[in-house]
C-alpha positions as CSV (number, residue, x, y, z in Angstrom):
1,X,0.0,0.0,0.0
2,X,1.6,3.5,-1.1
3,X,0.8,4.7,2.8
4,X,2.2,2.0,4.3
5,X,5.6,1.0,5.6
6,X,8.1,0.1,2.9
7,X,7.9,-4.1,2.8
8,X,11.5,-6.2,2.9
9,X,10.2,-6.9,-0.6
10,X,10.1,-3.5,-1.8
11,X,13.1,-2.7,-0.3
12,X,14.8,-5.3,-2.2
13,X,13.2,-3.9,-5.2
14,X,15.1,-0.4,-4.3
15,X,18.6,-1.7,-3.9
16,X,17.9,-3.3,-7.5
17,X,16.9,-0.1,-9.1
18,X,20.0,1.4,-7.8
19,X,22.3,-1.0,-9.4
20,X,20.8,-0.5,-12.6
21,X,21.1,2.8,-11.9
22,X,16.9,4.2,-12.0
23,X,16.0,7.3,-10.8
24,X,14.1,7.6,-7.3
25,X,11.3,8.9,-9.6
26,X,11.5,6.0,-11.4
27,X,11.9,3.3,-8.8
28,X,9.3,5.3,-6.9
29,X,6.9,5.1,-9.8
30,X,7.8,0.8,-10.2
31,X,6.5,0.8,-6.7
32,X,3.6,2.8,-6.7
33,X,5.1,5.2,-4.1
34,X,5.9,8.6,-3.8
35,X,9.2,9.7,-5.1
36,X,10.4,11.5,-1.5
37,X,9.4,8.0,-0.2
38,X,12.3,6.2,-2.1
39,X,14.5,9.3,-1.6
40,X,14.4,9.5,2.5
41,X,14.5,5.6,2.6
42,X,18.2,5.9,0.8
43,X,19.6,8.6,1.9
44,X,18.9,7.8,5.8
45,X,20.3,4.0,4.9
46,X,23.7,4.9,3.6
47,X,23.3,6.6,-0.1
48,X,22.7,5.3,-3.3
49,X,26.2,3.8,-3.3
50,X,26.1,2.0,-0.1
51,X,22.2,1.1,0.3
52,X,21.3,-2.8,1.4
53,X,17.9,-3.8,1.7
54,X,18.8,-6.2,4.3
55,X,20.1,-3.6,6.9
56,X,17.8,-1.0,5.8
57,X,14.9,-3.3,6.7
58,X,16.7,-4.1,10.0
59,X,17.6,-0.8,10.6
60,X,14.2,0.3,10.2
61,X,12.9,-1.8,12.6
62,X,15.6,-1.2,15.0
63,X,14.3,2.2,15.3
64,X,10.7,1.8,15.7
65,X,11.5,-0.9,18.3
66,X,13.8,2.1,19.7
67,X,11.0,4.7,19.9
68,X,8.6,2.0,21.2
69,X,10.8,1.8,24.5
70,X,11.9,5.4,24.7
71,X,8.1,6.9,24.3
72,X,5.6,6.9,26.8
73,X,2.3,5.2,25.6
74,X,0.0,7.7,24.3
75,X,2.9,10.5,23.7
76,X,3.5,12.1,20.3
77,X,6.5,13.6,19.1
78,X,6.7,17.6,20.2
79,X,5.9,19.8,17.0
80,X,8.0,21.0,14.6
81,X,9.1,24.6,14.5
82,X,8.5,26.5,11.3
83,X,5.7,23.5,10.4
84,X,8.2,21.3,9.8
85,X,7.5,18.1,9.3
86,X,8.8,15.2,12.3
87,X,9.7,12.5,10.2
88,X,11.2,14.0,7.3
89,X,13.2,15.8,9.5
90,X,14.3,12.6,11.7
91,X,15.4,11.3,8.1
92,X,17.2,14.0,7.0
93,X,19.3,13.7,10.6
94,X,20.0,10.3,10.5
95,X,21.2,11.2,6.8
96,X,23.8,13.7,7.8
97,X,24.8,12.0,10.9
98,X,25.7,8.9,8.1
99,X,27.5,11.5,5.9
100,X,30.1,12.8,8.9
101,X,30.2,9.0,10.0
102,X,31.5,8.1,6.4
103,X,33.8,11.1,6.8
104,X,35.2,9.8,9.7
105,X,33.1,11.2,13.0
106,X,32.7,8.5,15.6
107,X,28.4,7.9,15.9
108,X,27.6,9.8,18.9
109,X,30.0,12.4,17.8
110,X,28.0,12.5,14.7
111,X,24.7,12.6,15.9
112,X,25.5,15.3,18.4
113,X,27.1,17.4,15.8
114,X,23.7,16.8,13.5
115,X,21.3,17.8,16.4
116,X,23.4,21.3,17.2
117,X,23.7,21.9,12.9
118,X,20.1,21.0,12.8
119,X,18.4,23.2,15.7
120,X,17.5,26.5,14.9
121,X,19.4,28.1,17.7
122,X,22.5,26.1,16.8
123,X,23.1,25.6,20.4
124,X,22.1,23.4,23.0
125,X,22.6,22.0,26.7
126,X,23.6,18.8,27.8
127,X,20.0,17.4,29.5
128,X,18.6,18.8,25.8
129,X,20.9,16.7,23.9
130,X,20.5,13.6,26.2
131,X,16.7,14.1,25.4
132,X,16.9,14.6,21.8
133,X,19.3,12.1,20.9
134,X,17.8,9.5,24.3
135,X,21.4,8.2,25.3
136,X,22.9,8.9,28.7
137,X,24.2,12.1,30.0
138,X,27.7,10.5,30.1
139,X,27.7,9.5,25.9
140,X,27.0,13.5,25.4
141,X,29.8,14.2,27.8
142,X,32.4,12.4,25.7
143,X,31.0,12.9,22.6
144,X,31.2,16.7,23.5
145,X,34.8,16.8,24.7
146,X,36.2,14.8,21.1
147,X,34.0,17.4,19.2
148,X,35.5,20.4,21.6
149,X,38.5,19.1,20.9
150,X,38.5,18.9,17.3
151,X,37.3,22.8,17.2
152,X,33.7,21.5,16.2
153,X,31.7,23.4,18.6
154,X,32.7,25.6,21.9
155,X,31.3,26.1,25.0
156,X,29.7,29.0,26.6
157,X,27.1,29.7,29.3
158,X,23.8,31.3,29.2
159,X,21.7,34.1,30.9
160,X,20.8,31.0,33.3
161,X,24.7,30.1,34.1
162,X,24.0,26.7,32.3
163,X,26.8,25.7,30.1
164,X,25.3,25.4,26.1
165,X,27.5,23.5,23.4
166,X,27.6,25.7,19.9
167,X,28.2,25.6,16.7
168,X,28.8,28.7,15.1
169,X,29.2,30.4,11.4
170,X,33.1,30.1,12.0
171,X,33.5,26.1,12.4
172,X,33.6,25.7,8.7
173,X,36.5,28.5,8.5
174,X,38.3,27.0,11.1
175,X,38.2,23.3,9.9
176,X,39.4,24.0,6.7
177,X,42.1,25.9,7.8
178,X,43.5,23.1,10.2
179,X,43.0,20.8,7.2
180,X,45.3,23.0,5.1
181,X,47.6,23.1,8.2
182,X,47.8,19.3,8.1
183,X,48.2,19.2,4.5
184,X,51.5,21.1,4.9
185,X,52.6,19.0,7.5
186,X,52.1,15.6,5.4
187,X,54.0,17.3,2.4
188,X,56.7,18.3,4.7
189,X,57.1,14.8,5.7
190,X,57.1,14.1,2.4
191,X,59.8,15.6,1.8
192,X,62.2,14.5,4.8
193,X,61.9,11.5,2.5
194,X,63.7,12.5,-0.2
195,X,67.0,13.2,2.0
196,X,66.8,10.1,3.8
197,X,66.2,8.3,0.6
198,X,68.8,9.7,-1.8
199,X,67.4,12.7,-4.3
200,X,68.3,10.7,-6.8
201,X,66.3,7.7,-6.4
202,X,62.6,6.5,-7.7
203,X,61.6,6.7,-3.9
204,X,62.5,10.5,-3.4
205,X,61.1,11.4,-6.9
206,X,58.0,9.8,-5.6
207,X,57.6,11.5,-2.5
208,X,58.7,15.2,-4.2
209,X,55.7,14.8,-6.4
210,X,53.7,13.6,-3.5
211,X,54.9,17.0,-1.2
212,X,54.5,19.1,-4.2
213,X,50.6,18.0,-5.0
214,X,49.9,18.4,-1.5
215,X,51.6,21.7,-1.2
216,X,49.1,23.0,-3.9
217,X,46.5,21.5,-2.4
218,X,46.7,22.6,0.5
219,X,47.1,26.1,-0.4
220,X,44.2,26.1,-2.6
221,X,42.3,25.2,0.9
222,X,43.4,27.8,2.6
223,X,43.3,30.5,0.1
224,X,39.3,29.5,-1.0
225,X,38.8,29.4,2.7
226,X,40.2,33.4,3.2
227,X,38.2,34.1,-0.2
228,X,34.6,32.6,1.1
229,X,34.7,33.3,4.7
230,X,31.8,36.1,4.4
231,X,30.0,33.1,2.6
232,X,29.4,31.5,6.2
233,X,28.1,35.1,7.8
234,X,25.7,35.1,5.0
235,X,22.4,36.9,5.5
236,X,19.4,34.6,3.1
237,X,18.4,38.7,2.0
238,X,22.0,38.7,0.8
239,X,22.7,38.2,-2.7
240,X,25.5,36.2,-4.5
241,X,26.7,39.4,-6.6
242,X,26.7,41.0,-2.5
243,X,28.8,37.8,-1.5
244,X,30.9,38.3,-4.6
245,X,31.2,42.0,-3.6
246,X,32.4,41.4,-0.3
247,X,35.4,38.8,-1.8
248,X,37.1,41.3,-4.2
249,X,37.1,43.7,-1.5
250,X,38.6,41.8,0.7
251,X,41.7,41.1,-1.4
């Protein structure tokens, strides 16, 4: 039934659509179901690359067995700011949360990252987080301090004295710059190499080319990173000639 819960069956169906490489539309349309159907079922089980029927349908009923303990009986979801909808919204989390865990974010640190990106405030406390995310004050706690660590998200207290965990407009900046920073390392390692080596062997020709293509790499971060910053302080009234504007003054 196109209202119903997507069956092991027509989950199978999906993954086969995607190897042959069909649209969601089109997959969608095979199943009689709506195309954001198919679109939220991939993207909140891995991607159109790494979807599997068999641990999307376990997945799924991992998390309705989940929501089953964690809710009390006759309790529904709080609303949605902005008339947002709840479940497209849960998807879309459990998406992004997948896409910093395939870039290399532990799963708690993940999901906490998603639920201060996602909140409109971009800031939140520590009982807030154990309620959104329903995991135990001490998983926040570590998750926090890896993230704090990293330069993810900072600390600060509110008019109430209660410490809040943020992400703000500069995280991006920041990130990229360390990432150039550790690009310049690894090419400067790189190139330590090609003394210890000999210069004149395959080795130390090897590892040159390797510093080199890092060194432009990473300068090409950093640079773009300089050149966009005012992208991140971006007003939505602001217009891309305005963002544009902003750049060439800069330099």
């Amino acid at each position: 039934m196109p209202g119903g819960r997507l069956t092991e069956r027509e989950r199978q169906q999906i993954a086969l659509g995607l190897g042959d490489g069909l649209a969601y539309a089109e997959i969608a349309r095979r199943l009689d179901r709506p195309t954001s159907t198919i679109t939220r079922e991939v993207m909140r089980n891995g991607g159109p690359t790494a979807y599997r029927a068999d641990l999307a349908h376990r997945a799924t009923e991992q998390r309705a067995h989940r929501r089953r303990q964690t809710a009390p009986r006759g309790q529904q979801a709080p609303p949605q700011a902005h008339g947002r909808d709840a479940e497209t919204v849960r998807a879309y989390e459990e998406m992004f949360a997948t896409l910093l865990m395939q870039q290399g974010l532990p799963k708690m640190m993940a999901r906490v990252l998603t639920c201060l990106y996602t909140t409109d405030a971009g800031s939140l406390t520590a009982s807030e987080l154990v309620q959104r995310l329903q995991v135990s004050p001490a998983s926040v706690s570590k998750a926090i301090t890896f993230l704090e660590g990293q330069g993810l998200i900072r600390r600060e207290r509110d008019e109430r004295r209660r410490e809040r965990y943020v992400v703000d407009d500069d995280v991006w900046y920041q990130s990229m710059t360390a990432a150039a920073r550790s690009h310049a390392q690894f090419a400067e390692t790189a190139r330590q190499g090609v003394s210890v080596l000999g210069p004149d062997t395959p080795a130390a020709a090897r590892l040159e080319n390797i510093a080199r293509f890092i060194d432009f790499i990473g300068e090409s971060i950093a640079r773009a990173a300089e050149q966009a910053r005012e992208v991140l302080y971006t007003k939505p009234e602001t217009t891309q000639d305005q963002v544009c504007a902003m750049s060439t003054n800069r330099e």
